[in-house]
KEDO-491552 format. One line per 10 residues: number of its first residue (from 1); for each residue x negated, y negated, z negated of N, C-alpha, C. Coordinates in steps of 0.2 Angstrom, whole numbers. Atoms other than C-alpha are relative to their C-alpha. Example, Ala and Ser with C-alpha at 12.3 -4.5 7.8 and 13.67 -1.06 7.14 Angstrom:
2
1) -4:6:0:-62:22:-39:-4:-6:0 | 4:6:1:-68:5:-36:4:-5:-3
END
This chain:
332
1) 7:3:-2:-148:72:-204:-2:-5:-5 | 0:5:6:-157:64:-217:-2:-9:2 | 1:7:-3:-162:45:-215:-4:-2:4 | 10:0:-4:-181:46:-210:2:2:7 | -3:-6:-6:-173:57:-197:5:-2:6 | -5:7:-3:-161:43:-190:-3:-3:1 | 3:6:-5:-174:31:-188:-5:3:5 | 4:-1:-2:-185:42:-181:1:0:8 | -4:1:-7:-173:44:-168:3:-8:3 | 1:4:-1:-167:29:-168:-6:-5:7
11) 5:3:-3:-186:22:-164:-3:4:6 | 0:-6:-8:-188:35:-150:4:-3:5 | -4:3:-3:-174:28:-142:-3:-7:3 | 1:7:0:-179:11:-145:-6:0:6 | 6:0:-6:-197:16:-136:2:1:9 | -5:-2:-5:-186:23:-122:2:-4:3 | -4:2:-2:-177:10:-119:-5:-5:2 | 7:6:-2:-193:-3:-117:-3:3:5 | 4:-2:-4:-200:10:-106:3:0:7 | -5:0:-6:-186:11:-94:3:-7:2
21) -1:5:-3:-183:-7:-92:-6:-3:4 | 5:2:-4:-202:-10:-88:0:4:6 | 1:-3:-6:-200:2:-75:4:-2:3 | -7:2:-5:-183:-4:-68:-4:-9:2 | 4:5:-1:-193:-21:-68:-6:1:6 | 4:-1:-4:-206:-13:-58:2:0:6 | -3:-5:-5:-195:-5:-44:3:-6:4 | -4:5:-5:-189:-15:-28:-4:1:6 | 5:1:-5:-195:-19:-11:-6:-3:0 | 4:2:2:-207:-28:-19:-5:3:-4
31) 1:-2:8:-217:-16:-31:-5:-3:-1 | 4:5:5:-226:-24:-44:-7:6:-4 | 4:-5:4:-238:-14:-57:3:-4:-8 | -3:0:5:-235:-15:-75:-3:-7:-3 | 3:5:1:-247:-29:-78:2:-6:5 | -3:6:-1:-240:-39:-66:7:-5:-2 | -8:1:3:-222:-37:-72:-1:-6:-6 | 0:3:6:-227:-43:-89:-4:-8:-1 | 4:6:1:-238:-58:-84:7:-4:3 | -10:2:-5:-222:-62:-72:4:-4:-7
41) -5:2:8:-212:-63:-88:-2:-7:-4 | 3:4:5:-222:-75:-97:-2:-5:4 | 1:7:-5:-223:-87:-81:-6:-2:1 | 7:1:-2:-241:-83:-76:0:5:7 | 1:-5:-6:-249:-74:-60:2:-4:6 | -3:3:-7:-243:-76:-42:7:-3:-3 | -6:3:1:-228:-89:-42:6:6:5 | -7:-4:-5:-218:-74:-29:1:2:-6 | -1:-4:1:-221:-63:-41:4:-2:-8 | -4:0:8:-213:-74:-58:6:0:4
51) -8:4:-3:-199:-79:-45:5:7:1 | -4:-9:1:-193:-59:-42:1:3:-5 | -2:-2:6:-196:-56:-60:6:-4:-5 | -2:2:6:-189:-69:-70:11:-1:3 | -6:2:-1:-173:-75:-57:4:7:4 | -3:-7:-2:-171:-56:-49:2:5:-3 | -1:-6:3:-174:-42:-58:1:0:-9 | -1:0:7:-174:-48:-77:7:-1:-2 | -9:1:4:-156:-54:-78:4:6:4 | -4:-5:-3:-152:-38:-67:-2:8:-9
61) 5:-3:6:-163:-28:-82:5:-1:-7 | -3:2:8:-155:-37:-98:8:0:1 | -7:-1:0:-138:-37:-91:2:6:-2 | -2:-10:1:-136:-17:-88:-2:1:-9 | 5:-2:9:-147:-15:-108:8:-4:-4 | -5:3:4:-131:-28:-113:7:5:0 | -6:-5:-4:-117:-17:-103:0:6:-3 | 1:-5:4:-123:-1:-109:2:1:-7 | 2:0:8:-127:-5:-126:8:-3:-3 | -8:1:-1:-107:-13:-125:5:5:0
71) -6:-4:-4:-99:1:-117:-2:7:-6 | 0:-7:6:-108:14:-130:4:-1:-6 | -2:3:6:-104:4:-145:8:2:0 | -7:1:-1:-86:1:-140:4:7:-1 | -2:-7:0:-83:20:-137:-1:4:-7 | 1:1:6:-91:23:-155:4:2:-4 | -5:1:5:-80:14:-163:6:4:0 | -9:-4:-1:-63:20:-155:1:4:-1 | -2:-6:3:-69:37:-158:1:1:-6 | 0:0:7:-71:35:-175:7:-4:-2
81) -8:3:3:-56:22:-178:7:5:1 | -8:-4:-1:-42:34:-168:-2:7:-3 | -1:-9:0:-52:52:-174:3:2:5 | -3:-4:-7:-50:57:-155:-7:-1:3 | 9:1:-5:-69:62:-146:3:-1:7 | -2:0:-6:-59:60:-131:2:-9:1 | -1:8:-1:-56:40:-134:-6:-4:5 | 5:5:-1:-66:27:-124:3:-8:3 | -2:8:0:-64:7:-121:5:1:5 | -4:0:-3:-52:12:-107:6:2:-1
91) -6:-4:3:-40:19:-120:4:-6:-2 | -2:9:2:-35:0:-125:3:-4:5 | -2:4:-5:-33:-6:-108:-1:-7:2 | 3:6:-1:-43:-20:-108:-6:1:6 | 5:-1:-6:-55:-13:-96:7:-2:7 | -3:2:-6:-41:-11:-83:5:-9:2 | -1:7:1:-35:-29:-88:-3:-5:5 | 5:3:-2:-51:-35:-85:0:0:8 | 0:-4:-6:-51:-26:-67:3:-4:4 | -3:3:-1:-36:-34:-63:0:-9:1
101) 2:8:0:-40:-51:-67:-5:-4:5 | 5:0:-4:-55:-50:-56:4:1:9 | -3:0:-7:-45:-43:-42:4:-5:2 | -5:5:-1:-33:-57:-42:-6:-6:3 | 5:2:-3:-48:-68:-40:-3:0:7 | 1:0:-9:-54:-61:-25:5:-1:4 | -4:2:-6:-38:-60:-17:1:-7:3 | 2:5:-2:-36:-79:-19:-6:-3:2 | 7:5:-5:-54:-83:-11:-4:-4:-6 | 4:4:7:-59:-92:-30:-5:-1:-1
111) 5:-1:0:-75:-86:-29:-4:-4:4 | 2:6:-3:-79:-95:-13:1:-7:-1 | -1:8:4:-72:-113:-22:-5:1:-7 | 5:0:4:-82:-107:-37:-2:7:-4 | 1:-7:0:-93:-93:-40:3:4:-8 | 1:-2:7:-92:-90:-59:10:3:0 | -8:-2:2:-71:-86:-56:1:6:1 | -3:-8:-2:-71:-67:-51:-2:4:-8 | 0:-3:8:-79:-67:-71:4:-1:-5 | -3:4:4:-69:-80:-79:6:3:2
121) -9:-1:0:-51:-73:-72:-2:9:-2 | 2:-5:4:-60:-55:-79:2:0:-7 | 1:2:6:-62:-62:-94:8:-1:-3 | -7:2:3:-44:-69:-96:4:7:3 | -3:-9:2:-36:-50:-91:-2:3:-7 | 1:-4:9:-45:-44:-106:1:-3:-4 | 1:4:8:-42:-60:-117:12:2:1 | -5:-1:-1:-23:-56:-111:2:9:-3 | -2:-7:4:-23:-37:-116:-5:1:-9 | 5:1:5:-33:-41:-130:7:-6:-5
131) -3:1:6:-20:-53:-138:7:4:-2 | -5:-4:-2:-6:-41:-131:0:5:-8 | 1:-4:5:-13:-28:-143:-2:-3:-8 | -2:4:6:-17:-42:-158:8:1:-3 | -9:2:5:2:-46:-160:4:6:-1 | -3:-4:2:8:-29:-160:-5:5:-5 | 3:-4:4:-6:-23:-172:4:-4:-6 | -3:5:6:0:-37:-184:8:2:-3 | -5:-2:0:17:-30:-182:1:7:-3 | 0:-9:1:14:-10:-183:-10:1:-1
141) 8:1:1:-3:-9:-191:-2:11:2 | 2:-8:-1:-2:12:-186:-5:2:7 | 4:2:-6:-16:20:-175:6:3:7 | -4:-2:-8:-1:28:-160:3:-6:1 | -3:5:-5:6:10:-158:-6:-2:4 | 5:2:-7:-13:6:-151:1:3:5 | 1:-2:-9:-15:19:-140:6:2:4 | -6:3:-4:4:19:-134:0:-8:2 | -1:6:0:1:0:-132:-5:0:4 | 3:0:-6:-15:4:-123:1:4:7
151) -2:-2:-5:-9:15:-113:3:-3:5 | -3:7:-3:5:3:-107:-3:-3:3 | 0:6:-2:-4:-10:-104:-7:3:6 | 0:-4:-4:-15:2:-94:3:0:6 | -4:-4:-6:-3:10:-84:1:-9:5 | -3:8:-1:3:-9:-80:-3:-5:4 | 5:5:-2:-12:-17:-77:-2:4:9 | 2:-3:-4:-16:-2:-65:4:0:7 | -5:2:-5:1:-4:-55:-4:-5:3 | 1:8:-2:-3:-23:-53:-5:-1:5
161) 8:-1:-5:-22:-19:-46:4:4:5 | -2:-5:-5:-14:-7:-34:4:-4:7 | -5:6:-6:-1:-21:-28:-5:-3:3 | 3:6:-2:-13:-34:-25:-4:5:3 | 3:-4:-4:-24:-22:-16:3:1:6 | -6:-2:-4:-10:-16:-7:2:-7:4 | -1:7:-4:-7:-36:-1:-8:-2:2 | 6:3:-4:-25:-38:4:1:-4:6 | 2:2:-8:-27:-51:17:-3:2:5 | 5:-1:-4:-39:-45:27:-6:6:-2
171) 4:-6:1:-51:-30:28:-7:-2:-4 | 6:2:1:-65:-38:22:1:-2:-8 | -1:3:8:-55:-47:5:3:8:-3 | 0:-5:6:-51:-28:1:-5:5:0 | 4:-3:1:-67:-21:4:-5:-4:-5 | 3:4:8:-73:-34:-9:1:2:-5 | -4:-1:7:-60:-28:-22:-1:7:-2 | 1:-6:3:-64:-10:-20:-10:2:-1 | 9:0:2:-85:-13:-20:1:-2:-7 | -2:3:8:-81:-25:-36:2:5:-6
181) -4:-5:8:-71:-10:-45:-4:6:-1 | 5:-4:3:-85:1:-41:-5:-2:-5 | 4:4:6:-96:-8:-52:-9:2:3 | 7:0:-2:-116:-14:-47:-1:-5:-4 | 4:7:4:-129:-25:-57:-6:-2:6 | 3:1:-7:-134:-28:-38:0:-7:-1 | -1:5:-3:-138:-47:-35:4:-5:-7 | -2:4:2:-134:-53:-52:-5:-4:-5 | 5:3:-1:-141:-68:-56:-1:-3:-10 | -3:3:9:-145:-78:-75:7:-4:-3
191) -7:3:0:-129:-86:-73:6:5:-3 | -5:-6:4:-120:-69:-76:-1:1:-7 | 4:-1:6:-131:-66:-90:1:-5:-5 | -1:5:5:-128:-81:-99:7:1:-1 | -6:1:0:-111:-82:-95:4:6:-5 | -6:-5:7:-105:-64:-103:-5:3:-4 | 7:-2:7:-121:-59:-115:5:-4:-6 | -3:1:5:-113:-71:-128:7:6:-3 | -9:-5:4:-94:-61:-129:-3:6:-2 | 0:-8:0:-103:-43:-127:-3:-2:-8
201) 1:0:6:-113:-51:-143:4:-1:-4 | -4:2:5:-101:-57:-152:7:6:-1 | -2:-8:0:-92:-39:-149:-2:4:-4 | 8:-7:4:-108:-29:-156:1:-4:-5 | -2:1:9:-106:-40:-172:6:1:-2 | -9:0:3:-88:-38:-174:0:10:-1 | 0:-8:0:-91:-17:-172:-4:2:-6 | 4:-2:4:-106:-15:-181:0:-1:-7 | -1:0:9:-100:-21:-197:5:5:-1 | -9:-5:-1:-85:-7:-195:-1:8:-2
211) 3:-10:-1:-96:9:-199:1:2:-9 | -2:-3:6:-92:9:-218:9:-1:-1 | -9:-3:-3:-73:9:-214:0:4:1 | 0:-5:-4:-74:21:-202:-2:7:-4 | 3:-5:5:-83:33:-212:5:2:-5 | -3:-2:4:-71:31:-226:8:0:2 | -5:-3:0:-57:34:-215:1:8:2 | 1:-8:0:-63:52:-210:3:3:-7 | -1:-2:6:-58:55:-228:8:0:-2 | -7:2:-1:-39:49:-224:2:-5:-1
221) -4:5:3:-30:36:-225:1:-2:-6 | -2:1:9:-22:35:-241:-7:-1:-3 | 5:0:3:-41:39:-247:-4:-8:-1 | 3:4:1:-49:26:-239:1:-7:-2 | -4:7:2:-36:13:-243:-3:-1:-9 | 0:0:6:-39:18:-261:-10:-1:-2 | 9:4:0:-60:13:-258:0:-7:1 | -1:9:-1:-54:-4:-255:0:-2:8 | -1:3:-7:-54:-3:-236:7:-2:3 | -7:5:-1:-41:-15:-228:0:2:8
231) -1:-4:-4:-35:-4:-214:1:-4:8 | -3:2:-5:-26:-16:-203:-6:-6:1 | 6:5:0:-42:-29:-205:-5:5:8 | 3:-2:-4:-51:-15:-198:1:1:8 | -6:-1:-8:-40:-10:-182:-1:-6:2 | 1:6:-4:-41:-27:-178:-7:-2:1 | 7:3:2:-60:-29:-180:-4:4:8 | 1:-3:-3:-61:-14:-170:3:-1:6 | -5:-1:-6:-49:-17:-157:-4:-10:4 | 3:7:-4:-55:-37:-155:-7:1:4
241) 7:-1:-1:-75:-33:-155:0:6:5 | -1:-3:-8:-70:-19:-139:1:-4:4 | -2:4:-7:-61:-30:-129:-5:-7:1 | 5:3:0:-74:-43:-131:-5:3:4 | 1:-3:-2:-85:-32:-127:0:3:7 | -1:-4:-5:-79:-21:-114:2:-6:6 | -2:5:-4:-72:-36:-106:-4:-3:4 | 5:4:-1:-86:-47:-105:-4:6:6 | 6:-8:-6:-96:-28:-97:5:-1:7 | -4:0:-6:-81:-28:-84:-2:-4:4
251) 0:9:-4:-82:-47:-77:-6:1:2 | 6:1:-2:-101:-45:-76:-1:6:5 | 2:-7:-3:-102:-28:-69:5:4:4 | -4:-4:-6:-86:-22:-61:2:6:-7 | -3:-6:4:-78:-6:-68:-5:7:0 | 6:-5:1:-90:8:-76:5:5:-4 | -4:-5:6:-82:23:-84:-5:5:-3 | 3:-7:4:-87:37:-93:-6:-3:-6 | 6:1:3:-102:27:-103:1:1:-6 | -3:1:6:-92:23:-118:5:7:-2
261) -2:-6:3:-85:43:-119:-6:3:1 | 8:-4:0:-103:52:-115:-1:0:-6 | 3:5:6:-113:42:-126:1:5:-6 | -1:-1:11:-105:45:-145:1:9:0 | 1:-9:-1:-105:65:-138:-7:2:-1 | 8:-2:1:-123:66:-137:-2:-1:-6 | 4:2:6:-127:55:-151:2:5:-6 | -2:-5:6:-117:67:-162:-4:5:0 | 5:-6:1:-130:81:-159:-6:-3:-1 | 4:1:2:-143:71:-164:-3:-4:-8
271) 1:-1:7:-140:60:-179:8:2:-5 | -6:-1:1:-121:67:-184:5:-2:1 | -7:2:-2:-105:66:-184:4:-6:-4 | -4:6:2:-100:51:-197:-1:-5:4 | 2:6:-4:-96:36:-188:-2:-5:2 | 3:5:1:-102:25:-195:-8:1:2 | 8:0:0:-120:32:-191:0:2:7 | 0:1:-8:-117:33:-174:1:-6:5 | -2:7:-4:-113:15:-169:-7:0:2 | 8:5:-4:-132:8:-166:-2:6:5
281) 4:-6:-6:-138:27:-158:4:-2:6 | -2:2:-5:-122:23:-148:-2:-5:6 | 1:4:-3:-128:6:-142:-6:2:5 | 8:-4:-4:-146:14:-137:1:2:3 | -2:-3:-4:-139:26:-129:5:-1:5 | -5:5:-5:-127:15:-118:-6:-3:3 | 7:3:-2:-141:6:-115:-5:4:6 | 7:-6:-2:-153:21:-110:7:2:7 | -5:-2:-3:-138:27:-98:2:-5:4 | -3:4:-6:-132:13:-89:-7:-4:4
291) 6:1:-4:-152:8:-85:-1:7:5 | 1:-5:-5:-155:26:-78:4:1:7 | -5:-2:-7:-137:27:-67:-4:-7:4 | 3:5:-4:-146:8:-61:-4:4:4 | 9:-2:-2:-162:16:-58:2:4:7 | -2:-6:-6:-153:29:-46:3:-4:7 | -3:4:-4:-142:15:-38:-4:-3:7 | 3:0:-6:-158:12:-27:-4:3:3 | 3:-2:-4:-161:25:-20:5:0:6 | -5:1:-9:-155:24:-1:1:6:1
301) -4:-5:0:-143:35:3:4:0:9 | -4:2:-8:-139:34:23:-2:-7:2 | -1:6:-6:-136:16:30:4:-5:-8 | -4:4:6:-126:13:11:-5:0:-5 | 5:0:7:-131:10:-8:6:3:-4 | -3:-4:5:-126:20:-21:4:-4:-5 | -5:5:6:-111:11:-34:-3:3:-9 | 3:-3:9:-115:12:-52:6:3:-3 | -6:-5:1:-97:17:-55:-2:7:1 | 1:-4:-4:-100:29:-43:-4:6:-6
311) 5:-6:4:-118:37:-53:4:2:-5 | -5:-5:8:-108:37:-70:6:4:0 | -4:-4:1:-94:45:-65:-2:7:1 | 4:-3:-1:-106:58:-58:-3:3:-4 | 5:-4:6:-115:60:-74:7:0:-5 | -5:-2:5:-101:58:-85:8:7:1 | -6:-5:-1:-86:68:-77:-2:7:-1 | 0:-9:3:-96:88:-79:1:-4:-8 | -2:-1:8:-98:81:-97:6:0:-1 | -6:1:3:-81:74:-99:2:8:0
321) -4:-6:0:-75:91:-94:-3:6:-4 | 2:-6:3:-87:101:-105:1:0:-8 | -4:1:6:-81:91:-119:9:1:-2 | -9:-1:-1:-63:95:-116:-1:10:-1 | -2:-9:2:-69:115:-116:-3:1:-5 | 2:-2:6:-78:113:-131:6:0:-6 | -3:2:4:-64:104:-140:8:4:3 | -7:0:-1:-48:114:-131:2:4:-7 | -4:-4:5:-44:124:-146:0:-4:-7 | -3:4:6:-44:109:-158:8:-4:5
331) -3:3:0:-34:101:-146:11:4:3 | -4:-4:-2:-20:116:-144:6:-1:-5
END
């Protein structure tokens, strides 16, 4: 695809994504019109109407746009750094880390002494599997130490959450653990937004400089070392700027699958396959993807409400398995 032809898509996306926020800002028990919404934003109109905009729906809005655009990236990269279309941020184990950290949280009641702790003991799961995987990249700069290392710590993380689940106090503290792991941007307030918007950025900067690497590792190792790429810089770039990220998307969001392996699947039939030109499509497209599963999450479904987990797994799981028949005969 030539370049004019990247952005064109690119800025297609980009309108797409404005247009699907404004509408997600419209939708509630409250509906709004499009002029309302935008006078809202700008802390003009009825004062009900800035107060549902600016403290309800905008940080529910710019979260999911951070998450998405997080969870696509992240996915991006890994498929690009390991050369596996079947990689996504949960191959590192810092999603399930995250998970865990959270779930300890609830069990001890934390949340009730202070609310911000079911993100902060998140956050420190995946700053744990996140240094786990730093000291053995430093050691063994190869890509099967990562994903035997994510694996690991994976599997590990995923025992732990099952104990503690398994210890629930009380019905009520593990129907917290298992709503929290579905993952919703139900009720979340600017305080979430503040709080993990910084990491997820400072993730999306750590990635996005990684795409002339990646590209000139599709060429092979030996190769791309001999272009002056500094391989174990990279893997580390790549490995810190995911668990940043993904981390940060977990604590705020709960557990989301499938965003970060879809995603760099689509994107690949629109502007190719080098990887480095798939990072930003990625981010848009995580973006455009975890606003839509919102969009769905309110529609009422009986007496419940729909999990975000839930929708993605929904949309993602026929792809995963379409991508697994596409790709069975490379993988034989």
């Amino acid at each position: 695809m030539s370049t004019v032809n990247r952005y064109i898509v690119l800025s297609a996306m980009a309108v797409i994504v404005l247009g699907l926020s404004l509408w997600s800002l419209m939708i509630g028990p409250a509906g709004l019109t499009a002029t309302e919404v935008l006078a809202a934003a700008l802390g003009m109109g009825d004062p009900a109407h800035v107060l549902i905009v600016q403290e309800l729906r905008l940080p529910r809005v710019a979260l999911g746009l951070f998450a998405g655009a997080s969870l696509g990236l992240s996915g991006a990269a890994l498929q690009g750094l390991l050369r596996n279309p079947l990689a996504d941020p949960g191959v590192i184990g810092v999603s399930s880390s995250a998970g865990l950290g959270a779930v300890i949280a609830i069990y001890f009641g934390l949340a009730q002494v202070f609310p911000l702790s079911v993100q902060l003991m998140a956050m420190a799961g995946a700053l744990v599997a996140t240094l786990i995987l730093f000291y053995l990249s430093l050691r063994d700069s190869s890509i099967l130490t990562l994903i035997l290392a994510g694996v690991g710590i994976s599997a590990l993380a995923g025992a732990a959450l099952s104990l503690v689940m398994n210890f629930a106090p009380t019905p009520m503290n593990l129907q917290d653990m298992v709503m929290w792991m579905l993952g919703s941007l139900d009720n979340r307030t600017s305080a979430d937004l503040a709080f993990s918007a910084p990491f997820m950025l400072l993730g999306a900067l750590c990635l996005l400089g990684v795409g002339q690497g990646l590209n000139a590792t599709t060429l092979g190792e030996e190769t791309a070392q001999s272009l002056g790429i500094n391989l174990r810089r990279l893997r580390l770039q790549v490995v810190i700027g995911s668990a940043f990220a993904v981390g940060a998307t977990v604590a705020a969001c709960g557990a989301i699958g499938f965003v970060g392996l879809v995603v760099p699947h689509v994107m690949r039939g629109l502007v190719g396959a080098a990887p480095g030109r798939l990072l930003w499509p990625s981010a848009l497209g995580g973006a455009i993807l975890l606003t839509v599963a919102d969009l769905l999450t309110r529609i009422p479904v009986g007496q419940a409400q729909l999990r975000l987990g839930v929708v993605t797994a929904f949309i993602g799981a026929p792809l995963f398995l379409y991508i697994i028949y596409r790709t069975r005969e490379t993988m034989r």
